[in-house]
C-alpha positions in Angstrom: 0.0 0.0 0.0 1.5 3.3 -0.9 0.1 6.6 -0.3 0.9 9.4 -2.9 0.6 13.1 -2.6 -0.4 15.0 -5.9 -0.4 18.6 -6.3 -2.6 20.3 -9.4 -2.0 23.7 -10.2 -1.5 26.4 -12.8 1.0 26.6 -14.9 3.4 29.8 -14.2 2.1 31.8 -17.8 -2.0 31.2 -16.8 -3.0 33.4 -14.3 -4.3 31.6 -11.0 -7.8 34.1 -10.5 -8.8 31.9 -7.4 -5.4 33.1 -5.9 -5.8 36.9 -7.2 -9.3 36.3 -5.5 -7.7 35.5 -2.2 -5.3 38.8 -2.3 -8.0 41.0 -2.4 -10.4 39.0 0.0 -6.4 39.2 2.3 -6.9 43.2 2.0 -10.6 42.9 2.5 -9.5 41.6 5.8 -7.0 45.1 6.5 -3.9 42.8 6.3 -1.2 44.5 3.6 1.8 43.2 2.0 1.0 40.6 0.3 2.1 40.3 -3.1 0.9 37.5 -4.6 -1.5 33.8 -4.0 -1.3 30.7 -6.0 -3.4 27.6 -5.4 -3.1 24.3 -5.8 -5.8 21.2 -5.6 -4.5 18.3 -3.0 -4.9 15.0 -3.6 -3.8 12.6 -0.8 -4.0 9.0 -3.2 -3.8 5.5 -1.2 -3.3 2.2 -2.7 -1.0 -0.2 -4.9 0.0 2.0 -7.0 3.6 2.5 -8.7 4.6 6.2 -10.2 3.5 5.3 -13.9 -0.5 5.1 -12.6 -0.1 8.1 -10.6 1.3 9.6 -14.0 -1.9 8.4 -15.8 -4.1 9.7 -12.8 -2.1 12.9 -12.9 -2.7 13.5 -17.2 -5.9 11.8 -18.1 -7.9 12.5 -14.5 -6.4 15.7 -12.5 -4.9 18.0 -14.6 -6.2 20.1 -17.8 -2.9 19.4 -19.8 -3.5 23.2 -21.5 -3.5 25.1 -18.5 -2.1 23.1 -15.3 0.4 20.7 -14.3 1.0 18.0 -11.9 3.4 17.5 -9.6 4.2 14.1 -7.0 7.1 13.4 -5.0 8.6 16.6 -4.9 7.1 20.1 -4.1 7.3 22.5 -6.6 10.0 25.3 -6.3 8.1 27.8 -4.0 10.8 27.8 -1.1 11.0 31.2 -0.9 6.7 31.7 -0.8 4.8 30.6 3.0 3.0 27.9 2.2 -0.8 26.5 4.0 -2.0 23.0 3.3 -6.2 22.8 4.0 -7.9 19.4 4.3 -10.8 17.9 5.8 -10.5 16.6 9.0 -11.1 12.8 9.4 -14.1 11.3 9.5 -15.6 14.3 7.6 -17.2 13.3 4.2 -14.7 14.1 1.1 -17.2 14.5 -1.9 -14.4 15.1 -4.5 -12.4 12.6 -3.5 -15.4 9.8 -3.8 -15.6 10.9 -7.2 -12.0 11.4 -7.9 -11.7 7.4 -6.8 -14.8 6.8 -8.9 -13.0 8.5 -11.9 -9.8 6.8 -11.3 -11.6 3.6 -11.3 -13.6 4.5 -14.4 -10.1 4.8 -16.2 -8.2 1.5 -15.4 -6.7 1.7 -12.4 -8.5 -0.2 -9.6 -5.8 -0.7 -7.2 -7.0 2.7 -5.3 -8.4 2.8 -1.7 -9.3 6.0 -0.8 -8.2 9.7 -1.6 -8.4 12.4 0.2 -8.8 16.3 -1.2 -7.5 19.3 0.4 -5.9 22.9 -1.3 -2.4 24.2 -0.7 -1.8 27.8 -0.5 1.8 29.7 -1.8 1.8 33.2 -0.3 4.7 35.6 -1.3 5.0 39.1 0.5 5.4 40.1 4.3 4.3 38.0 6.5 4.3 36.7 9.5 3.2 33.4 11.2 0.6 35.2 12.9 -0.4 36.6 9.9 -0.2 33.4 8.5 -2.6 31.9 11.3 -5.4 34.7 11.2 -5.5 34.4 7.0 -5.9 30.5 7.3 -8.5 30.6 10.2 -10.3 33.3 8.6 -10.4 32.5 4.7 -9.5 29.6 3.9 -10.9 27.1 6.5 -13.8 26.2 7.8 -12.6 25.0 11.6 -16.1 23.0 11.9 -14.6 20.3 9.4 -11.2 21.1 7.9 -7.7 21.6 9.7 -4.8 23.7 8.3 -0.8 23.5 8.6 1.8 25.5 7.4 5.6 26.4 6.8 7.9 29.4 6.8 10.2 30.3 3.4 12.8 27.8 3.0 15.1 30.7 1.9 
């Protein structure tokens, strides 16, 4: 059983508007200095499966090949951004990923058990961890059913 983390998001030319979104709804909220937001879909994948089915899960399932990629087993080079992971908390129902294991099934591969859903969050600009916290807790989680984490720059 192997569980694999895949990460969907835009590719660096198309412009992420859910992340532009979230920089306005940031000032919205009277916090300043932060420059930019890019988003990602989560997708915690469990089952026997080797790197060339979470390829064709990646291309054929997750990702629109015109305007996103997929990434697994390494994080994309954002070291110098904060980054927030949101997902649900367990025992809480995971619509999308019912039908993402539905839709993986529906292509071939049968050898999943379960995935999980959840976004991750890149935020470049001047911040804080408290920042951090209070932009989480008050935009991008709902504390009833999901939980957050996240990390400081790398550089």
């Amino acid at each position: 059983m192997n569980n694999w983390k895949v990460e969907v998001y835009y590719k660096p030319d198309v412009p992420d508007t859910v992340g532009q979104g979230i920089v306005e709804d940031i000032a919205d909220l009277g916090i300043s200095g932060i420059e930019s937001v890019r988003v990602a879909s989560v997708y915690w994948i469990e089952g026997s499966l080797n790197a060339e089915a979470i390829d064709r899960i990646g291309s054929e399932l997750l990702a629109d090949p015109i305007t996103q990629i997929y990434t697994y087993g390494s994080n994309p080079d954002n070291t110098s951004s904060w980054t927030i992971e949101v997902q649900f908390k367990l025992g809480v129902t995971d619509a999308v990923g019912d039908s993402a294991v539905k839709g993986i099934n529906d292509i071939g591969i049968t050898d999943v058990t379960t995935v999980k859903t959840g976004h991750k969050y890149w935020l470049t600009g001047t911040l804080t961890s408290e920042i951090v916290e209070t932009i989480a807790q008050q935009l991008l989680m709902n504390d009833v059913i999901q939980t957050y984490s996240y990390q400081e720059p790398s550089t």
